[in-house]
C-alpha positions as CSV (number, residue, x, y, z in Angstrom):
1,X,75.6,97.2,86.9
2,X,72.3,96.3,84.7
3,X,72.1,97.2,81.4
4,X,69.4,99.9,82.1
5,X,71.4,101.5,84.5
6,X,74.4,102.0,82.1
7,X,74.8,105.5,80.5
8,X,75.7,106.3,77.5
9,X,79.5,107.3,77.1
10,X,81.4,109.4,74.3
11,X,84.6,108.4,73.2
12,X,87.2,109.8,70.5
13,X,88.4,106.9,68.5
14,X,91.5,106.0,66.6
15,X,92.6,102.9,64.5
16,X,95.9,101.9,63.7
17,X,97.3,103.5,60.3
18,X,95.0,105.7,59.7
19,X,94.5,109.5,59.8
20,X,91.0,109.7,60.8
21,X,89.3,110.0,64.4
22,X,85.9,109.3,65.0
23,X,83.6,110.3,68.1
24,X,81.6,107.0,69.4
25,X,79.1,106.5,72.0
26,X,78.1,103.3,73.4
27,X,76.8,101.6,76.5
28,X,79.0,98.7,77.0
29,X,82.8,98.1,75.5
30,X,81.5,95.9,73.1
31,X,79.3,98.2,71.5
32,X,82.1,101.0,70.9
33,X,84.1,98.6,69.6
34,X,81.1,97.5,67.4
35,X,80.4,101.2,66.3
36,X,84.4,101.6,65.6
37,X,84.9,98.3,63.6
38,X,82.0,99.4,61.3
39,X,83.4,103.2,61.0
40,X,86.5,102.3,60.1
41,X,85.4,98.9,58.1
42,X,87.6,96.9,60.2
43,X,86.8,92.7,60.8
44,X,85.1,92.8,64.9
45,X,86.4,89.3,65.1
46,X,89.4,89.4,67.6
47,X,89.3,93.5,67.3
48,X,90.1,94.8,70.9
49,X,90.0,98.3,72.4
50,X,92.8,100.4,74.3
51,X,93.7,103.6,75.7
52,X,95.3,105.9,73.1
53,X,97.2,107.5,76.1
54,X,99.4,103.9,77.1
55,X,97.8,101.3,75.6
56,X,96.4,99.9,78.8
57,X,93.2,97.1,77.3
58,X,89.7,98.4,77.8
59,X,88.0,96.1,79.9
60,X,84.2,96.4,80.6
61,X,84.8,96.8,83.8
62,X,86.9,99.7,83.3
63,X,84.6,100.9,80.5
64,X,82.5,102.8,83.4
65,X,85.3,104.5,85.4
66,X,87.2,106.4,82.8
67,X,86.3,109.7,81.5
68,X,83.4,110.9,78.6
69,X,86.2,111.8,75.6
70,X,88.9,109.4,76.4
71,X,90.9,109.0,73.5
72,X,90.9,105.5,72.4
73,X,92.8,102.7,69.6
74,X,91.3,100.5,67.7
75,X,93.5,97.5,67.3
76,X,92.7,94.5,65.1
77,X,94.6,91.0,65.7
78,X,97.9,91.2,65.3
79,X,98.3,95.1,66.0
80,X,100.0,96.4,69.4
81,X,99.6,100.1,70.6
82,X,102.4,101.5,73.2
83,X,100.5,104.5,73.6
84,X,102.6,107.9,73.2
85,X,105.3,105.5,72.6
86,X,104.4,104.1,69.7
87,X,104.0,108.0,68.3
88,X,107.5,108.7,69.4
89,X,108.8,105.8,67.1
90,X,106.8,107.2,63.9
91,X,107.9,110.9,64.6
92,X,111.7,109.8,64.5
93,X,111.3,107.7,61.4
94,X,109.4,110.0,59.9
95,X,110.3,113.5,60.3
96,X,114.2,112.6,60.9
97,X,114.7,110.1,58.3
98,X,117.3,112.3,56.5
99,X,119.6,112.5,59.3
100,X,121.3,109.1,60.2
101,X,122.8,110.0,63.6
102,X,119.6,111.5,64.8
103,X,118.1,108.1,64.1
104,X,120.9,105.9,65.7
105,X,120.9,108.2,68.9
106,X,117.2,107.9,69.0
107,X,117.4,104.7,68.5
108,X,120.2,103.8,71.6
109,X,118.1,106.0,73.7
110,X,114.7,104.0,72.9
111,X,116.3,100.5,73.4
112,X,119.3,100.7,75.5
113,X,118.5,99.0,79.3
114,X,116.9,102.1,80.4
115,X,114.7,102.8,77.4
116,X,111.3,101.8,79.6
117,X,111.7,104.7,81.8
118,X,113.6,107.1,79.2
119,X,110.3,106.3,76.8
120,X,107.6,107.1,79.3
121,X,109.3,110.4,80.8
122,X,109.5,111.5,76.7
123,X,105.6,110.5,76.2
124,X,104.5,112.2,79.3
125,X,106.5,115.4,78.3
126,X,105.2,115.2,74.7
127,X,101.3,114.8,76.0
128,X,101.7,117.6,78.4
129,X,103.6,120.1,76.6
130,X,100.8,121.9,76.1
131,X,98.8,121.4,79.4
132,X,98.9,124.2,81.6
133,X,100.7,122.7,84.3
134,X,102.0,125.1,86.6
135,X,98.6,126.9,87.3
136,X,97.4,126.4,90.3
137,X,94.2,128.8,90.7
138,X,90.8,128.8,89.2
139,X,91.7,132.2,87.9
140,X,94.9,130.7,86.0
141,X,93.6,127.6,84.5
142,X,89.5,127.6,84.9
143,X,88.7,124.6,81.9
144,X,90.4,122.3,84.9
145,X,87.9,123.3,87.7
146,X,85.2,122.2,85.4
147,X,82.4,120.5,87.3
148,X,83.9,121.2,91.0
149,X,82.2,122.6,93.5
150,X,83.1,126.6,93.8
151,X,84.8,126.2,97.1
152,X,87.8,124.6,95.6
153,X,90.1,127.8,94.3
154,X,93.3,125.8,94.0
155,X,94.1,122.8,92.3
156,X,96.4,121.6,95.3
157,X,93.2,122.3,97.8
158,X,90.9,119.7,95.8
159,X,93.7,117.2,95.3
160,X,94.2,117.0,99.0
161,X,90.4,116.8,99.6
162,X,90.5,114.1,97.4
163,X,93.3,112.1,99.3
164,X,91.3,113.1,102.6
165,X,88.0,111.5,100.8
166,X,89.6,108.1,100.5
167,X,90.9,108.0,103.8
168,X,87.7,108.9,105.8
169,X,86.2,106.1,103.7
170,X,88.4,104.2,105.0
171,X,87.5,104.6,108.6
172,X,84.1,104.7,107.8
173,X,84.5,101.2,106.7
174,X,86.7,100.5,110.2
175,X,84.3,101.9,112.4
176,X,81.0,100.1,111.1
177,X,82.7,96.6,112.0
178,X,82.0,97.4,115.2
179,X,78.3,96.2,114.7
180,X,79.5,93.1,114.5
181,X,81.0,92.7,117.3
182,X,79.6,92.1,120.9
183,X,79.2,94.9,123.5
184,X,82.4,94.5,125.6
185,X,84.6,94.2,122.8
186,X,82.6,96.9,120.9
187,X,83.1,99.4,123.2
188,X,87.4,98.5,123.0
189,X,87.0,98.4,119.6
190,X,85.7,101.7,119.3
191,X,88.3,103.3,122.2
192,X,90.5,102.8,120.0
193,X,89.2,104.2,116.3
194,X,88.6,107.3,118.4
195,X,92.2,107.1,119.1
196,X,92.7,106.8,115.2
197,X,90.4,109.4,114.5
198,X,92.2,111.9,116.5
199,X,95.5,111.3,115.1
200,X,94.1,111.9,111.5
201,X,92.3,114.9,112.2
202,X,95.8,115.9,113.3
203,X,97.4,114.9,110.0
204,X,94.3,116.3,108.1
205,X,93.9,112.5,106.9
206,X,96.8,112.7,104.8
207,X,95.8,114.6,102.2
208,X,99.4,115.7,101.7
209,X,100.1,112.1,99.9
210,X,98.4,114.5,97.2
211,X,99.3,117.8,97.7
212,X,102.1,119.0,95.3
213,X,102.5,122.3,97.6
214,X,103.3,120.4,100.5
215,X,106.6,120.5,101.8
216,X,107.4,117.5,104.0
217,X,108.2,113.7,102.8
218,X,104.9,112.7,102.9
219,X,103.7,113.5,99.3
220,X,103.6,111.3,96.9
221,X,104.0,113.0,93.7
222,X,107.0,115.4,92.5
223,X,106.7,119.3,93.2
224,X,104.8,119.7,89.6
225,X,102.5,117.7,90.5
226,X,103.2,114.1,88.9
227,X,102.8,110.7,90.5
228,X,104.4,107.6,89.6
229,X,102.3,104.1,90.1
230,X,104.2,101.7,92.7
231,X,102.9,98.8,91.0
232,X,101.1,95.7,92.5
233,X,101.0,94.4,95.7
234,X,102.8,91.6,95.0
235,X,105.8,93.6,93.1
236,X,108.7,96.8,93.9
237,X,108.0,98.6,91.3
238,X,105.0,99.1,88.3
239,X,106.6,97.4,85.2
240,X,104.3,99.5,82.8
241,X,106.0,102.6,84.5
242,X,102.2,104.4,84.5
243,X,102.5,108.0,85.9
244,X,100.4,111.2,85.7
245,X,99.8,114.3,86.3
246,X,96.1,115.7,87.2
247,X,97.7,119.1,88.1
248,X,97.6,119.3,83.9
249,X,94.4,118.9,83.0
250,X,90.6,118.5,83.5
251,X,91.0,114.5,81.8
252,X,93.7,113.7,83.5
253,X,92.4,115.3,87.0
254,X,89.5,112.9,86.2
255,X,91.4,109.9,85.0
256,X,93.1,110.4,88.5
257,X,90.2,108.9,90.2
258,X,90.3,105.4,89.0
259,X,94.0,105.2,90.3
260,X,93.5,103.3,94.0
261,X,95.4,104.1,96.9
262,X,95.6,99.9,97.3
263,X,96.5,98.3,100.6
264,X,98.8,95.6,100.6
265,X,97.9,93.7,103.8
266,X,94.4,93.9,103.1
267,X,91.8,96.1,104.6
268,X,88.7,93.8,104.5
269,X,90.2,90.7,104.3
270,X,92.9,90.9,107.2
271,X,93.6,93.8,109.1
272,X,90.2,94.6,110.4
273,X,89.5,91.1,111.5
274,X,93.0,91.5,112.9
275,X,92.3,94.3,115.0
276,X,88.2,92.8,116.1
277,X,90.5,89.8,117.2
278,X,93.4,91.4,119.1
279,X,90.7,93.6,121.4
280,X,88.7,89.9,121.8
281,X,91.7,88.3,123.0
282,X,93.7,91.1,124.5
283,X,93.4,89.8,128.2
284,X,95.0,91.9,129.8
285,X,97.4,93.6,126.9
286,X,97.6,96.6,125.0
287,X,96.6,96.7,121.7
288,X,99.7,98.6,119.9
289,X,96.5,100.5,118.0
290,X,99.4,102.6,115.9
291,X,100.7,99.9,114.0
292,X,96.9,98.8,113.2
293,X,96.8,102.9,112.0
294,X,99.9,102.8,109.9
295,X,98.6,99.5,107.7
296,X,95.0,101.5,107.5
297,X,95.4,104.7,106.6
298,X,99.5,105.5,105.8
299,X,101.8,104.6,102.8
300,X,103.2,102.3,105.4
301,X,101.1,99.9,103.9
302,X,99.3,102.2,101.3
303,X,100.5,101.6,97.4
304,X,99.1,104.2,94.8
305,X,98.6,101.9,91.5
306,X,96.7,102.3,88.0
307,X,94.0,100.5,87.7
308,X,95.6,97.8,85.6
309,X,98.1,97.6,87.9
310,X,95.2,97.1,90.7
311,X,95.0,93.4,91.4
312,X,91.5,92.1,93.2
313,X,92.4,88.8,94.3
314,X,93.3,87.7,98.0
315,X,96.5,88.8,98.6
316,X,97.4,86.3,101.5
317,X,99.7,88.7,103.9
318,X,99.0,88.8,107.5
319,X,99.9,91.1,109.7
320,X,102.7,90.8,112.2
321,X,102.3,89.0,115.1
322,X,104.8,90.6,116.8
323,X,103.1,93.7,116.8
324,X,99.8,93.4,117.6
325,X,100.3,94.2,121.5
326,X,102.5,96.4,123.0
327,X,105.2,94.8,124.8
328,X,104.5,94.8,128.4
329,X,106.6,97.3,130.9
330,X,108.8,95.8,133.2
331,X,108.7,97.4,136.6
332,X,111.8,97.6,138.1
333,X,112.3,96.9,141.8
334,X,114.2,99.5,144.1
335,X,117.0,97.8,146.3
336,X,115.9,97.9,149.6
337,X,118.5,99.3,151.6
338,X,119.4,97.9,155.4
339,X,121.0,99.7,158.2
340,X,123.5,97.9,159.6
């Protein structure tokens, strides 16, 4: 993105060890960081900022995707910011430094093998005490409907349209591959995403991976409405532990949006080559266009990470080989029976 092009964003602004908060607006990272070292007279050399909220490093290319009054810390070298976590730790010492045993069960609790998790759930409940989670209508919590279209009434119904957004992207991208390819193939090729396209309009495209009110397995947040990040491609788990909840409020309903619902065989890179191959070179076969569906457009293959979580290099995975035809039918033969 050109410098012209960039528009100007307002930020709330923190530095370590002090009271104050200041609202910024800059451009680029660098000049919010510029504006902050010079309100709070802090040295700009080595100065870094991060997100007040888990202390994920403000990048400029995540500068553009998050939200106009994201909170944000000031941290000059040296310095490390937890996010809520790092609040947690002053509270205790703070406002329970009387009472010994409060502090030493605090303390087990925030450092015991489990104190990732045990941290995060308590700095997700502390930030969203307040928040009016368990509204659902316009009528019931209207600040979080801010900027939506007037056909959304529910906070479930625009979640779900958001999840169905992604995916039709998604086989938007699929379908215009076909250009590339020659006419016989082309007209396979595109059999078959009209076989795909059927079976999402039958699933309504998945939105219920977002959908707190739905009922089945599919969903992929809790029944208030909070979702966990499953971490990078490459990994089981997210070892930041990111979650949240944009059933709470209008930032993190926003913030929402730079999460990506990655895939971990890639899309681009592998599976829809993959697939443009397979009809080339079917002769014959079947191509088993399920499996292609399940590593497009399911959580088959489907992570939800944060974007710091979101790796963009080449992932190297293929798909299976195994898979990419249906095994063939054998026709069994009828024993010919002989009169004697």
């Amino acid at each position: 993105m050109s410098a012209k092009s960039k528009r100007l964003r307002t930020f709330k602004l923190r530095a370590l060890h002090s009271q104050d908060k200041y609202g910024v607006a800059g451009k680029s990272c660098q000049e919010v960081l510029l504006k902050g070292c010079q309100k709070f007279q802090l040295p700009i050399s080595g100065s870094r900022l991060c997100l007040y909220e888990d202390g994920t490093e403000l990048t400029e290319g995540y500068f553009q995707s998050i939200p106009d009054n994201t909170e944000l810390m000031l941290l000059t070298p040296g310095q490390s910011w937890q996010g809520y976590i790092s609040d947690i730790h002053r509270f205790l010492t703070i406002f329970y430094q009387p009472q010994a045993d409060v502090i030493q069960a605090a303390q087990k609790l925030l450092t015991d093998e489990r104190a990732p998790l045990r941290q995060k759930v308590l700095a997700d409940f502390l930030h969203n005490i307040n928040e009016n989670i368990q509204a659902e209508t316009r009528e019931e919590d209207a600040p979080w409907f801010e900027g939506l279209e007037s056909r959304f009434r529910s906070k479930s119904s625009y979640l779900r349209y958001s999840c169905e957004s992604r995916i039709r992207s998604y086989l938007k991208e699929v379908n215009a591959h076909a250009t590339t390819l020659k006419p016989q193939p082309q007209a396979e090729y595109l059999k078959i995403i009209g076989h795909m396209y059927e079976k999402l309009k039958s699933t309504r495209y998945n939105g219920s991976y977002f959908d707190r009110r739905d009922k089945g397995r599919e969903r992929l947040c809790t029944a208030e409405g909070w979702f966990s990040c499953q971490g990078p491609f490459d990994l089981d788990s997210c070892l930041s532990i990111h979650s949240i909840n944009p059933y709470s409020n209008r930032e993190s309903r926003i913030l929402f949006s730079t999460w990506n619902l990655d895939h971990r065989i890639e899309k681009k890179r592998t599976i829809v080559p993959a697939l443009a191959e397979a009809v080339a070179k079917q002769d014959g076969r079947e191509v088993d266009w399920e499996y292609f569906y399940n590593l497009l457009f399911t959580s088959n293959n489907l992570k939800l990470v944060h974007i710091a979580c979101h790796k963009k290099c080449s992932h190297n995975l293929s798909c299976d080989e195994t898979r990419i035809y249906k095994p063939k039918k054998r026709v069994r033969k009828r024993a010919v029976c002989r009169r004697q």
